[in-house]
BALOBA-1460 file (C-alpha; in Angstrom, 3 decimals):
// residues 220
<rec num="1" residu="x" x="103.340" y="83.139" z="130.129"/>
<rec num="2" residu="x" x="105.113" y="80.107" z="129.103"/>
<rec num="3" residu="x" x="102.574" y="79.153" z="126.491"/>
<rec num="4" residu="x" x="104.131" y="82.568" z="124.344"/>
<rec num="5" residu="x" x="107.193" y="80.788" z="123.665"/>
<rec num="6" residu="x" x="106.243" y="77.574" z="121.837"/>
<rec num="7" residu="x" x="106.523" y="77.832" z="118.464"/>
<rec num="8" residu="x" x="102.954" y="77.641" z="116.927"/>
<rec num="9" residu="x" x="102.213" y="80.049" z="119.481"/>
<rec num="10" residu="x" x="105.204" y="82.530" z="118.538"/>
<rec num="11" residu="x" x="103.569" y="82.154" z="114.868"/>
<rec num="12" residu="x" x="100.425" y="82.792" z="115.683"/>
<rec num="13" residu="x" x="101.560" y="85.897" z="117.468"/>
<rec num="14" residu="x" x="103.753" y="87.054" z="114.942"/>
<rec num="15" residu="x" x="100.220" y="87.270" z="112.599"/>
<rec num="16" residu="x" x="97.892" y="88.699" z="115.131"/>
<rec num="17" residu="x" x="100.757" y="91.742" z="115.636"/>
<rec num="18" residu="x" x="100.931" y="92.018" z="111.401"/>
<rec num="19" residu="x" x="96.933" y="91.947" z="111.286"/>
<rec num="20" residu="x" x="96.468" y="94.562" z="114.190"/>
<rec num="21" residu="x" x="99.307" y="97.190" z="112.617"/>
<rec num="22" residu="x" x="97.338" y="96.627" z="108.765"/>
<rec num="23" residu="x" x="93.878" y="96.910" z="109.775"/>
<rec num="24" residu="x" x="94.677" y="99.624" z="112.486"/>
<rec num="25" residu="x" x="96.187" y="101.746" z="109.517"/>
<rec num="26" residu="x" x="93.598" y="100.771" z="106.933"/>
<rec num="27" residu="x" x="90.543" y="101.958" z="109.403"/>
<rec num="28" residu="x" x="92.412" y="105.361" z="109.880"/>
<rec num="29" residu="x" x="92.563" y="105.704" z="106.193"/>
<rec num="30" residu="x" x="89.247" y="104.685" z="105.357"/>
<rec num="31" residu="x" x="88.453" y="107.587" z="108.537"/>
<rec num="32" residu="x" x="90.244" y="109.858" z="106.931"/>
<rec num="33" residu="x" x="88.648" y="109.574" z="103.127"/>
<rec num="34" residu="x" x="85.662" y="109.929" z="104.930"/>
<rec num="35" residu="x" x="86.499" y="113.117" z="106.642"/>
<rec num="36" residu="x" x="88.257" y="114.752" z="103.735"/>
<rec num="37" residu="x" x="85.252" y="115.977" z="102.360"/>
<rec num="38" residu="x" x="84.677" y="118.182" z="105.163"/>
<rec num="39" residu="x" x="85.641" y="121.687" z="106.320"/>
<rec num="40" residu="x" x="88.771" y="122.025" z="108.246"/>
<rec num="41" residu="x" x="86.843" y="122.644" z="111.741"/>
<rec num="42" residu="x" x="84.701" y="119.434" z="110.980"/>
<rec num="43" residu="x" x="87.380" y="116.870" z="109.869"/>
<rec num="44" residu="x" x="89.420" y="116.814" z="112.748"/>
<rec num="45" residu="x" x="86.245" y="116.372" z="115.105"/>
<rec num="46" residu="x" x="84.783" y="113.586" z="112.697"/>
<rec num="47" residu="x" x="88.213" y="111.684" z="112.882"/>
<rec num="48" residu="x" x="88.295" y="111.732" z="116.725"/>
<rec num="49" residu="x" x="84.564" y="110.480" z="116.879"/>
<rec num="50" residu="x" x="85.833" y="107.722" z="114.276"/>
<rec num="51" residu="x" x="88.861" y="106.549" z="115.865"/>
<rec num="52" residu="x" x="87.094" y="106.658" z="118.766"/>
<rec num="53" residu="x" x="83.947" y="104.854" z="117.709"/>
<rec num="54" residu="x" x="86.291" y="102.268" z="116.702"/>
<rec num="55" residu="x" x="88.197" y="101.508" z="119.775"/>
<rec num="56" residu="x" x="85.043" y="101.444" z="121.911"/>
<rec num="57" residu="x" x="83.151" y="98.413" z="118.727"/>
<rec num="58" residu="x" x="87.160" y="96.789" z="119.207"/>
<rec num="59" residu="x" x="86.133" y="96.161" z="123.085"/>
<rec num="60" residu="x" x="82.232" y="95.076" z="122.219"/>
<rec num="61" residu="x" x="83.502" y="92.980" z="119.625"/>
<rec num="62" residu="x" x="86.404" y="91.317" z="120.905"/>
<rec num="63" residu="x" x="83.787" y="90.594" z="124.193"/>
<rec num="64" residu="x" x="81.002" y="89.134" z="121.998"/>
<rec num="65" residu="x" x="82.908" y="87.629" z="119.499"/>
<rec num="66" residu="x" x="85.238" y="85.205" z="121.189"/>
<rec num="67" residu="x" x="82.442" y="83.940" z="122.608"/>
<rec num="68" residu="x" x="80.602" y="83.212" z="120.016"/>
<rec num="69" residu="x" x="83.292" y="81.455" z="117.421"/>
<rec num="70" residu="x" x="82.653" y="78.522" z="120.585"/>
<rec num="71" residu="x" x="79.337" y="77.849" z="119.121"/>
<rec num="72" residu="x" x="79.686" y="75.163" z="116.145"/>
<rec num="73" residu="x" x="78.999" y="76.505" z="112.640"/>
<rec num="74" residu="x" x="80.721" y="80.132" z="113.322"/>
<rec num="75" residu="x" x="84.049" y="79.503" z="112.909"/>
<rec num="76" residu="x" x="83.394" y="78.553" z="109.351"/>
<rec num="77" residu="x" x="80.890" y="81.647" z="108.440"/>
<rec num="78" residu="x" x="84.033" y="83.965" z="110.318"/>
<rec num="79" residu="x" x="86.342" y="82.586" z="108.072"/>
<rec num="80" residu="x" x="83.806" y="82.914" z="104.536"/>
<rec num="81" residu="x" x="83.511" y="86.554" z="105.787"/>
<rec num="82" residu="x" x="87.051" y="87.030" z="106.228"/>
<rec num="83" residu="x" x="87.081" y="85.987" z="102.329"/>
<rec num="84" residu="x" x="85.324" y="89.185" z="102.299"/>
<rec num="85" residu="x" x="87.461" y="91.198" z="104.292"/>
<rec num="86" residu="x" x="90.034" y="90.160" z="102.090"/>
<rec num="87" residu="x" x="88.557" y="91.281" z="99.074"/>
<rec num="88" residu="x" x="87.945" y="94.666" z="100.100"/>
<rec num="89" residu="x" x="91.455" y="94.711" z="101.236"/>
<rec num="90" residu="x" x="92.510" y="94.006" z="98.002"/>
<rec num="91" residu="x" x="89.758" y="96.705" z="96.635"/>
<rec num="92" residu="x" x="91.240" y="99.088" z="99.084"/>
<rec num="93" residu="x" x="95.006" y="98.766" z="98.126"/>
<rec num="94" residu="x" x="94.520" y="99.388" z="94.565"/>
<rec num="95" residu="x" x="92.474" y="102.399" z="94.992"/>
<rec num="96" residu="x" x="94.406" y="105.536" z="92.809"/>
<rec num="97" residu="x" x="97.683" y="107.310" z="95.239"/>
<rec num="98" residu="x" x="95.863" y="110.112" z="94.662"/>
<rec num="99" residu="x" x="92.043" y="109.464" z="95.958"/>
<rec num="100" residu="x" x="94.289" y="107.789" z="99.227"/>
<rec num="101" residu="x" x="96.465" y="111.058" z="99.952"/>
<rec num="102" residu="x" x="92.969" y="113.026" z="100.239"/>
<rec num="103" residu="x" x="92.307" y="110.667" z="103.031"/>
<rec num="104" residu="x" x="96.078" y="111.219" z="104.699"/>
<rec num="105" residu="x" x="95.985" y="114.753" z="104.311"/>
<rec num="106" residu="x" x="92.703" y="114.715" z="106.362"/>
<rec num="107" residu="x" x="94.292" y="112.783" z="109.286"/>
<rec num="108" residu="x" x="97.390" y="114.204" z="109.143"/>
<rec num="109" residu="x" x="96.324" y="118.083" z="108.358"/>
<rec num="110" residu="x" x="99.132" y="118.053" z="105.629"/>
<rec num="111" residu="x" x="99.487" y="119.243" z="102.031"/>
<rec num="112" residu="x" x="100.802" y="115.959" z="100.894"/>
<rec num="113" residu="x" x="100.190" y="116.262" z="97.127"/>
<rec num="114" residu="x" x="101.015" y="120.440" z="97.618"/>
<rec num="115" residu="x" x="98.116" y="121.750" z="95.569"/>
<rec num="116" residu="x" x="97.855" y="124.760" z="98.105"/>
<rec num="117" residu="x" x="94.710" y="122.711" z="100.155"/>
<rec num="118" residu="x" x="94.655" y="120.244" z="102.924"/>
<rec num="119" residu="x" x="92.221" y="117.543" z="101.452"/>
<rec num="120" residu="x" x="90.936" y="119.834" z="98.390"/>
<rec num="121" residu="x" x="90.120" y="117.661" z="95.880"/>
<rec num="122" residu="x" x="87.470" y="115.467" z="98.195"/>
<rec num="123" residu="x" x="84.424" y="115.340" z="97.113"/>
<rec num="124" residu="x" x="82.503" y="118.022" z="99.603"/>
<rec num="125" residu="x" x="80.146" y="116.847" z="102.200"/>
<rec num="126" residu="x" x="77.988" y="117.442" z="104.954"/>
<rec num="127" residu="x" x="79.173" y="116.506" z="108.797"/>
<rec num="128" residu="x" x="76.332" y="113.870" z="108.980"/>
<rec num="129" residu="x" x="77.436" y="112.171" z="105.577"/>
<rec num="130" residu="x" x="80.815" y="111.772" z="106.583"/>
<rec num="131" residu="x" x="79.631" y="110.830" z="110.159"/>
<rec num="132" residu="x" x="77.375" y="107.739" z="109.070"/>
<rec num="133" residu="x" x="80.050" y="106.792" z="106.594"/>
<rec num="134" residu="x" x="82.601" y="106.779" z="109.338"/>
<rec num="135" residu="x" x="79.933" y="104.338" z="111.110"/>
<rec num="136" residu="x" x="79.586" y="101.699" z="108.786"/>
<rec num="137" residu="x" x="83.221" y="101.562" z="108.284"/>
<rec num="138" residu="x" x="84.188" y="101.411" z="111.932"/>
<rec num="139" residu="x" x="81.594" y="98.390" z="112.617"/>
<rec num="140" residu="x" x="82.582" y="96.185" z="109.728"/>
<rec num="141" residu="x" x="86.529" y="96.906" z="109.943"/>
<rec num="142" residu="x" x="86.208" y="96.592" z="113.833"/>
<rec num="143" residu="x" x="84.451" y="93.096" z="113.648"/>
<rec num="144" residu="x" x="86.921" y="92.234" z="110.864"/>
<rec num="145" residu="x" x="89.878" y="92.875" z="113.066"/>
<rec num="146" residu="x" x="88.455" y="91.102" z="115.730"/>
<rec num="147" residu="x" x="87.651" y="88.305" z="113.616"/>
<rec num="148" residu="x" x="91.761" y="88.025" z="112.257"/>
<rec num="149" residu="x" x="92.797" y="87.909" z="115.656"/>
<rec num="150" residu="x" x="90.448" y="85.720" z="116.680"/>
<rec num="151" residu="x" x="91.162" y="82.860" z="113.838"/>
<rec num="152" residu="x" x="94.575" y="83.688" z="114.136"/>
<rec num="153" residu="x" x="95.167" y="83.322" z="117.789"/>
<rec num="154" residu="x" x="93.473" y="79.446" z="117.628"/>
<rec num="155" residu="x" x="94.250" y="77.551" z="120.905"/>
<rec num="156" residu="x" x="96.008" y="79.989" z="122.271"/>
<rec num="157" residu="x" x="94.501" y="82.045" z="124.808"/>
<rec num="158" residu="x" x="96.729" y="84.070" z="125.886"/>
<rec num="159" residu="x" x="97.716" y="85.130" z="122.765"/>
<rec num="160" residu="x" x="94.081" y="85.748" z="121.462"/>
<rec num="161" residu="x" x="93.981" y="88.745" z="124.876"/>
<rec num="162" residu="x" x="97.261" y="90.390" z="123.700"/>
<rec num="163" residu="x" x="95.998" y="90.516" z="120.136"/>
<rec num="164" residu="x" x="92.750" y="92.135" z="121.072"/>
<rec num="165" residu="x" x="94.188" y="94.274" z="123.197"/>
<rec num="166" residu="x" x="97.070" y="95.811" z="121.032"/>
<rec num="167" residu="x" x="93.962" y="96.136" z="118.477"/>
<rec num="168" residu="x" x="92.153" y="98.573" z="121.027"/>
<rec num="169" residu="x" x="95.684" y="100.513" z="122.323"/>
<rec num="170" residu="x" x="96.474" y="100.862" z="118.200"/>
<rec num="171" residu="x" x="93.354" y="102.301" z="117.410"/>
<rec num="172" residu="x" x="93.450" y="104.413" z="119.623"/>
<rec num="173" residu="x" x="96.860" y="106.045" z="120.154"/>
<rec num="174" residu="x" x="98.722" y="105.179" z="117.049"/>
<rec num="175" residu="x" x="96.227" y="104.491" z="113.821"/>
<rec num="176" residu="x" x="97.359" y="107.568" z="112.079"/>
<rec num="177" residu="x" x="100.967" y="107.169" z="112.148"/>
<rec num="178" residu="x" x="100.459" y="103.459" z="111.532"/>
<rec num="179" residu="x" x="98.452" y="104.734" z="108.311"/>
<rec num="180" residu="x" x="101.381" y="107.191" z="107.435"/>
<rec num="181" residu="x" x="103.655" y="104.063" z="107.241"/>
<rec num="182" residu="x" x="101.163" y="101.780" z="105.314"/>
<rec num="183" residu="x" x="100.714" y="104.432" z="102.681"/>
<rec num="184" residu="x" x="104.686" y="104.761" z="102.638"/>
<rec num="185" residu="x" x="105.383" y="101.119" z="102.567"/>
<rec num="186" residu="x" x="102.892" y="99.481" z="100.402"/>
<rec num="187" residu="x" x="104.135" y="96.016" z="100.719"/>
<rec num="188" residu="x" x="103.347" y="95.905" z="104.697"/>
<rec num="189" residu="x" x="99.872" y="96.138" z="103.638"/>
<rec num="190" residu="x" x="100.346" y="93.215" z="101.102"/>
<rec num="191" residu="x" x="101.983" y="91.066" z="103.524"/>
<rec num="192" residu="x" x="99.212" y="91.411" z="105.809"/>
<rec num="193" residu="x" x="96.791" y="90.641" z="103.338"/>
<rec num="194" residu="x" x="98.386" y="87.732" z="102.781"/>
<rec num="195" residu="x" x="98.270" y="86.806" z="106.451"/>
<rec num="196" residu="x" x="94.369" y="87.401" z="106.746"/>
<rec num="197" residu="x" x="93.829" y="85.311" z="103.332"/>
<rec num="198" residu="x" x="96.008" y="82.592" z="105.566"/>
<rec num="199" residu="x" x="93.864" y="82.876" z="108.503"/>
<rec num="200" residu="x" x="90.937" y="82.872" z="106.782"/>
<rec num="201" residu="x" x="91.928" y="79.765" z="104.818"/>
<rec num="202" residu="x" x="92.564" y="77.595" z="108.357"/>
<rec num="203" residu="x" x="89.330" y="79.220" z="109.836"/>
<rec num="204" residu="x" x="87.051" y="77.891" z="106.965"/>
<rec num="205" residu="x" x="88.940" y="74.536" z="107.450"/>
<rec num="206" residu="x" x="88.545" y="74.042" z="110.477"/>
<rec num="207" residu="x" x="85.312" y="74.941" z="110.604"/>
<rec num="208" residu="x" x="83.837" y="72.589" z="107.868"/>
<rec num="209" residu="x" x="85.993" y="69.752" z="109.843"/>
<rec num="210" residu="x" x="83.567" y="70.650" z="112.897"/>
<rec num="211" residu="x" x="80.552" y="71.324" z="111.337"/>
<rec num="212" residu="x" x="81.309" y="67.960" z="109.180"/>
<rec num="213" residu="x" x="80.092" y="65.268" z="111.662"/>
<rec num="214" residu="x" x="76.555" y="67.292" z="112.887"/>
<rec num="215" residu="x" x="75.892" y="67.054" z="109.190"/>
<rec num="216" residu="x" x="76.099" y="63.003" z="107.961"/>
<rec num="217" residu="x" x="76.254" y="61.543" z="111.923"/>
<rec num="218" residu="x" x="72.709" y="62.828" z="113.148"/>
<rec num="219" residu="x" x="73.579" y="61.036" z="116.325"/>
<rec num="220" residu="x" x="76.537" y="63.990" z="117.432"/>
């Protein structure tokens, strides 16, 4: 319990919290564009199954993937492919207000932009369209969170099972009013951008400083 109150480890959980709230919110928005397209008596069912889905790849994720980023090489390609996730952050937050309220209105079953329709100007869709976009956007932005928290964590053990942990109970009690507050508060979602690109930055670094000596000492 101790090991929470040095100071590295107080900054390191002080990113892991920022990178579960931002990714928690941005996989119920991505959810929720892919619902909008849907009827009224669909959408609310595919946003369960996808905020669902999402806790349960959280858990496999956060099982495999700690494990993993122990065997030499990873650590580097996790932090390269949080590049990635960074980009389609960035991608992501400069999509038009408009295209994102279609996505809140279908989590939140609101008339945010009142044109007299929940979600009306989505692009219409079947249930299995939405459903296998919902898919591929659950496994990449659940291995991506799981990825932050990872890198971010470091050393610190203790830290690294809070993180995944308050990535699992976010997902899947509070992702849509996390999302309400993102789309509210813009910069939150900048900030934690920020804190990925960070993270990201130290994973690829310490990565190529442990893949360095397998690669010009051939006797390690």
């Amino acid at each position: 319990m101790t090991e929470f109150f040095t100071g590295d480890a107080l900054t390191a959980l002080l990113q892991v919290i920022m990178i579960d709230l931002v990714l928690a919110g941005d996989n119920a928005i991505v959810i929720g564009l892919a619902a909008a397209g849907l009827p009224k008596e669909q959408r609310a069912k595919a946003i369960l199954i996808g905020i669902i889905a999402a806790t349960v790849l959280r858990i496999g994720f956060a099982a495999a993937t700690t494990q993993l980023l122990q065997i030499v090489g990873l650590l580097l390609a996790g932090g390269v492919l949080l590049l990635w996730v960074c980009w389609k952050m960035w991608r992501e937050l400069r999509h038009s207000a408009a295209e994102e309220a279609q996505g809140m209105e279908a989590l939140t079953e609101s008339d945010i932009d009142k044109d007299g329709a929940v979600a009306g100007k989505a692009p219409r869709k079947t249930f299995a369209q939405a459903a296998w976009q919902i898919v591929i956007a659950d496994v990449s932005m659940s291995l991506d969170n799981v990825l932050a928290v990872a890198g971010a964590a470091r050393d610190h053990p203790g830290v690294l099972i809070f993180g995944l942990a308050l990535s699992i109970a976010l997902m899947g009690l509070a992702a849509s009013f996390i999302a309400r507050i993102l789309q509210k508060h813009r910069w939150i979602a900048y900030v934690g951008l920020v804190i990925i690109l960070y993270v990201a930055g130290e994973m690829i670094y310490r990565g190529a400083m442990e893949v360095w000596p397998y690669l010009f000492d051939p006797t390690v």
